[in-house]
C-alpha positions as CSV (number, residue, x, y, z in Angstrom):
1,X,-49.9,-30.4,17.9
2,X,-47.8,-28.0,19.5
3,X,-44.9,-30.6,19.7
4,X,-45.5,-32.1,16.6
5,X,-45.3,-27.6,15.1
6,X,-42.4,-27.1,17.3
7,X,-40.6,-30.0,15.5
8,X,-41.6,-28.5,11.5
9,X,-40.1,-25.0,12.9
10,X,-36.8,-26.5,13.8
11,X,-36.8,-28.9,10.6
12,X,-37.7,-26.1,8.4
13,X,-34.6,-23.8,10.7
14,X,-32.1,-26.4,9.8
15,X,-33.5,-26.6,6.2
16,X,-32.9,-22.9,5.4
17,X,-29.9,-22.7,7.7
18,X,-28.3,-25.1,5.1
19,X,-29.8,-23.2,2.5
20,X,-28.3,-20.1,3.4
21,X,-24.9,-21.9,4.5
22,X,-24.9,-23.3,0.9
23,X,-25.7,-20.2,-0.9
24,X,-23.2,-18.1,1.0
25,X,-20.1,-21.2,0.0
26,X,-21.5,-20.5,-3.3
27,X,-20.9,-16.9,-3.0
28,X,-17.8,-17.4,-1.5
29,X,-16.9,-20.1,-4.3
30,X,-17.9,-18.0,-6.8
31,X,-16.1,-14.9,-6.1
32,X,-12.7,-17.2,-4.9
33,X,-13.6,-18.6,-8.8
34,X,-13.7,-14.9,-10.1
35,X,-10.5,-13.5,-8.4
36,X,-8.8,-16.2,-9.9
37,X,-10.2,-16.1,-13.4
38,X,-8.9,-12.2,-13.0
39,X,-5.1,-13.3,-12.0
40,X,-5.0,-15.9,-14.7
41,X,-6.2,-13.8,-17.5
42,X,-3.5,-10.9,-15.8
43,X,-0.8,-13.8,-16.3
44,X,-2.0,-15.1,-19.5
45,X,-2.2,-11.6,-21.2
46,X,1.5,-11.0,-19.6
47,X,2.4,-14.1,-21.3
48,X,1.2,-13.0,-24.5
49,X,2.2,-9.8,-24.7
50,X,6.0,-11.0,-23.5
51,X,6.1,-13.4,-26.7
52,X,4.5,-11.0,-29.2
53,X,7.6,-8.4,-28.4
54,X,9.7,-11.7,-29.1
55,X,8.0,-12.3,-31.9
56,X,8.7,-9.0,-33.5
57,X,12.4,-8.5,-32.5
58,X,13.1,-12.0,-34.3
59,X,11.1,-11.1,-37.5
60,X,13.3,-7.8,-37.4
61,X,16.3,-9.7,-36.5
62,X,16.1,-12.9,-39.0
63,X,14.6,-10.6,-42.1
64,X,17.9,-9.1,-41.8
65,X,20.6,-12.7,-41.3
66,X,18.0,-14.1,-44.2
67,X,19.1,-10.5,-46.4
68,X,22.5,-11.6,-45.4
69,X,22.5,-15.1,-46.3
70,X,21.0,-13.8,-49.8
71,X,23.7,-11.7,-50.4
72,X,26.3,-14.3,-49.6
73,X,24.2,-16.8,-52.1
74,X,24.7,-14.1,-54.7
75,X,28.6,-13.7,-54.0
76,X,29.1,-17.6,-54.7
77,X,27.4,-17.0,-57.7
78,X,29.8,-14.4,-58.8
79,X,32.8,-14.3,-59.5
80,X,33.7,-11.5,-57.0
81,X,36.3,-10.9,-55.0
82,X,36.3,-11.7,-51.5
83,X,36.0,-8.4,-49.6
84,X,35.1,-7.5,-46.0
85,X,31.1,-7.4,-47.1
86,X,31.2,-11.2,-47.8
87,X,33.3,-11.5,-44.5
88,X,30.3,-10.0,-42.5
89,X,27.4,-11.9,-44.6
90,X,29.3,-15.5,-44.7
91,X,29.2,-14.6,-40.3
92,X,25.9,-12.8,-40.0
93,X,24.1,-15.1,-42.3
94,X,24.9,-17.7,-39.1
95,X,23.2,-15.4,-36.5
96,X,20.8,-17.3,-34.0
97,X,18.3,-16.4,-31.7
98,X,16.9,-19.2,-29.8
99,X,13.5,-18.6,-28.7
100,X,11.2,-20.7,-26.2
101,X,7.6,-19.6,-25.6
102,X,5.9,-19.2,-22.3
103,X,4.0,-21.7,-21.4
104,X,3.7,-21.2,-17.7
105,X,0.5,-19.9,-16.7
106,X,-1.1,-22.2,-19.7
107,X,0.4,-25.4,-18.0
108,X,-0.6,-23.9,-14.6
109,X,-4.1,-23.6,-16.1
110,X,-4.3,-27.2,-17.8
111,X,-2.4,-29.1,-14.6
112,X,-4.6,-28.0,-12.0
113,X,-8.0,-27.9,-13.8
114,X,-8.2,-24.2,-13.8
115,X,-9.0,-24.3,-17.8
116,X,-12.9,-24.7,-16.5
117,X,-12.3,-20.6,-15.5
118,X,-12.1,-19.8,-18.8
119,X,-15.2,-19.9,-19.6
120,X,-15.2,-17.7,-23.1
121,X,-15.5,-20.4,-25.3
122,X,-13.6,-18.2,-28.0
123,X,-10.7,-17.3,-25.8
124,X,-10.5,-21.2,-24.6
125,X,-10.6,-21.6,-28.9
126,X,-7.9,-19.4,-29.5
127,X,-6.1,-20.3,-26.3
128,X,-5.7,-24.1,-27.5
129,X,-4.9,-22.7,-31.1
130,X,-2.3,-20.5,-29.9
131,X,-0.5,-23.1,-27.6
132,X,-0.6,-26.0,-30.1
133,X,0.8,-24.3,-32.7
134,X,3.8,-23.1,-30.7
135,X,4.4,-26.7,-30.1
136,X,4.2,-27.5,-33.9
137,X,6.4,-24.4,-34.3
138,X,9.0,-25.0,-32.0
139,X,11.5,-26.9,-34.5
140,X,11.0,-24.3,-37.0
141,X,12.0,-21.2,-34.7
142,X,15.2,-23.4,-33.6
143,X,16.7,-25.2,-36.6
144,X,19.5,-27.3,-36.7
145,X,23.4,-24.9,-37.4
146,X,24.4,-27.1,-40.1
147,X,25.7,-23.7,-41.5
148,X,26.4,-22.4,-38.3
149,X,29.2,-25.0,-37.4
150,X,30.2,-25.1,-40.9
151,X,30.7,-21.6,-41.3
152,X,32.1,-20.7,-37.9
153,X,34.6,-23.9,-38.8
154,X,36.4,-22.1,-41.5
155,X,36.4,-18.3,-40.4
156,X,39.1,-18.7,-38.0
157,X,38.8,-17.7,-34.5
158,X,40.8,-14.4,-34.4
159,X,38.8,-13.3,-37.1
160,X,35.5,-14.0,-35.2
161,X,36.8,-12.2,-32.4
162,X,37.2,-9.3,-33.9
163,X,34.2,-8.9,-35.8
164,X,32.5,-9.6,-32.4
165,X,34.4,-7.4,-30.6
166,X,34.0,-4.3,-33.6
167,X,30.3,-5.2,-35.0
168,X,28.6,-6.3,-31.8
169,X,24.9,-7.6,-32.6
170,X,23.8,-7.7,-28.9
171,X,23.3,-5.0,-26.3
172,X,25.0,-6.0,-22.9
173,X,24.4,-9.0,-21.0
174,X,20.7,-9.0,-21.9
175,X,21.8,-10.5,-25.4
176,X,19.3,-8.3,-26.9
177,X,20.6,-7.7,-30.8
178,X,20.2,-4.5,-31.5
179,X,21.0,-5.0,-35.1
180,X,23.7,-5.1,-37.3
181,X,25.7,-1.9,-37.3
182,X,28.3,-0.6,-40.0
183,X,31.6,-1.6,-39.1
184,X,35.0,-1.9,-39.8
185,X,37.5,-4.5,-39.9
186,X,40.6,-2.6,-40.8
187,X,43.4,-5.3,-39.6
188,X,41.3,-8.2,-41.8
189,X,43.7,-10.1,-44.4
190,X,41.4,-10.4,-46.8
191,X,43.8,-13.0,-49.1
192,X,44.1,-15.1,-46.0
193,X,39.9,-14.8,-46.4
194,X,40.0,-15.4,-50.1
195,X,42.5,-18.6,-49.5
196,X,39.8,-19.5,-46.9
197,X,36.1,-18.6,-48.9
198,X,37.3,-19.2,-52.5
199,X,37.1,-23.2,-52.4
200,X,33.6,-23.0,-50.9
201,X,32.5,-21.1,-53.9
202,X,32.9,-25.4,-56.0
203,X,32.1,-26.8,-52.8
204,X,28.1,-28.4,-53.6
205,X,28.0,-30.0,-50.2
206,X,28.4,-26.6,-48.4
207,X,26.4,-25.0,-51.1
208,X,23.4,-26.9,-50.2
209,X,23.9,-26.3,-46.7
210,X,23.9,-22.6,-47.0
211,X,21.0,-22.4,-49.7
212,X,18.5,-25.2,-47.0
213,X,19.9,-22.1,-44.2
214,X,18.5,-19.6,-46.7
215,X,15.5,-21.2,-46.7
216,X,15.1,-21.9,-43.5
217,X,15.3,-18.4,-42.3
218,X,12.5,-17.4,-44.6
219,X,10.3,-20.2,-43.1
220,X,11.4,-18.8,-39.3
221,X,10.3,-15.4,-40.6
222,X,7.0,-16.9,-41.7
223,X,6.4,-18.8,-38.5
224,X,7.3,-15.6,-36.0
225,X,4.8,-13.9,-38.1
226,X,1.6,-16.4,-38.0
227,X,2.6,-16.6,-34.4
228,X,2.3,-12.9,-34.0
229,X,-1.3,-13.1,-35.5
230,X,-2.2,-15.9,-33.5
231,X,-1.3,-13.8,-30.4
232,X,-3.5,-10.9,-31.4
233,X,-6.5,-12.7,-32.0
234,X,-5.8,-14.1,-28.2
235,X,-5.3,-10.4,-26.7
236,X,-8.6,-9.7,-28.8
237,X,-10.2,-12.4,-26.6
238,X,-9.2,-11.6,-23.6
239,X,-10.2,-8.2,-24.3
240,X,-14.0,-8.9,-25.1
């Protein structure tokens, strides 16, 4: 009896030293598990935050080349003169602003399995929402410069130059736009422009080009924006 006791104390010894050596790499697990589930939602809500100031500098920024493109519409409609106005709208109406989202800390998450941390169903939800539809977006917020090259093909280069050098639209070497402040082109030859603009005005080729760029600005604007909403309801769910 006392061998056969002495034997059920050490079985049952070994039983709850695995139990507690399993429950304590549990622990461990879980708390290695939680610490990560904090950096990742740190990162993720970085991420978001990072794209939803992009967001709202482009809305800002291609409102105002869409104004622009407008008012150039409206000019080959006319039968204005070419002035230095038109000169600035034809250019600005070109303005682009290529913008690529962040999609590090969401691969990170989806290439090494982490997803399973995120385990708020309505954050995983809007996560997947938010991520596919910058996929779908992409194209959208990076059209083709049709107009672009087209444009930039006839104002020459001088001319370019100078309006770059006297109407900057970017801060530094961040290539941050800050807008598009009031200038003036004083040394412009504005006959050399009308020689240059004036045939464009019967030109239907380029006048679908510019009209599609019109349109395509609006549907940028558009995107930015559902994008912006998109990120909020994210930021809301990592809030809860």
């Amino acid at each position: 009896m006392n061998k056969r006791g002495k034997a059920v104390g050490e079985f049952v010894l070994i039983v709850v030293g695995v139990f507690v050596a399993l429950m304590l790499d549990t622990m461990m697990s879980e708390r290695h598990d939680g610490d990560l589930r904090t950096e990742y939602l740190s990162r993720v809500k970085a991420d978001i935050i990072a794209d939803k100031q992009a967001f709202e500098y482009r809305i800002e920024f291609f409102t105002a080349v869409q104004q622009y493109s407008q008012q150039y519409i409206d000019w080959m409609q006319s039968d204005a003169p070419v002035d230095q106005s038109i000169l600035l709208a034809a250019f600005y109406a070109a303005e682009v602003w290529p913008y690529v989202p962040r999609l590090s800390t969401y691969q990170d998450l989806q290439s090494t399995g982490n997803f399973r941390l995120i385990d708020n169903i309505d954050l995983r939800t809007s996560l997947f929402q938010y991520y596919n539809k910058a996929e779908v977006s992409r194209p959208g917020w990076n059209p083709p410069d049709d107009y672009r090259k087209t444009i930039r093909g006839v104002i020459p280069s001088d001319v370019q130059a100078q309006i770059r050098e006297a109407c900057p639209t970017a801060d530094g070497d961040d290539l941050v736009p800050t807008g598009f402040p009031p200038c003036d082109l004083q040394s412009i030859d504005l006959e050399r422009m009308t020689a240059l603009f004036e045939p464009l005005r019967d030109n239907r080729s380029f006048r679908r080009i510019l009209t599609y760029r019109h349109s395509e600005l609006g549907v940028m604007v558009r995107l930015f924006r559902q994008q912006n909403a998109y990120a909020d309801h994210v930021l809301s769910n990592i809030e809860d």
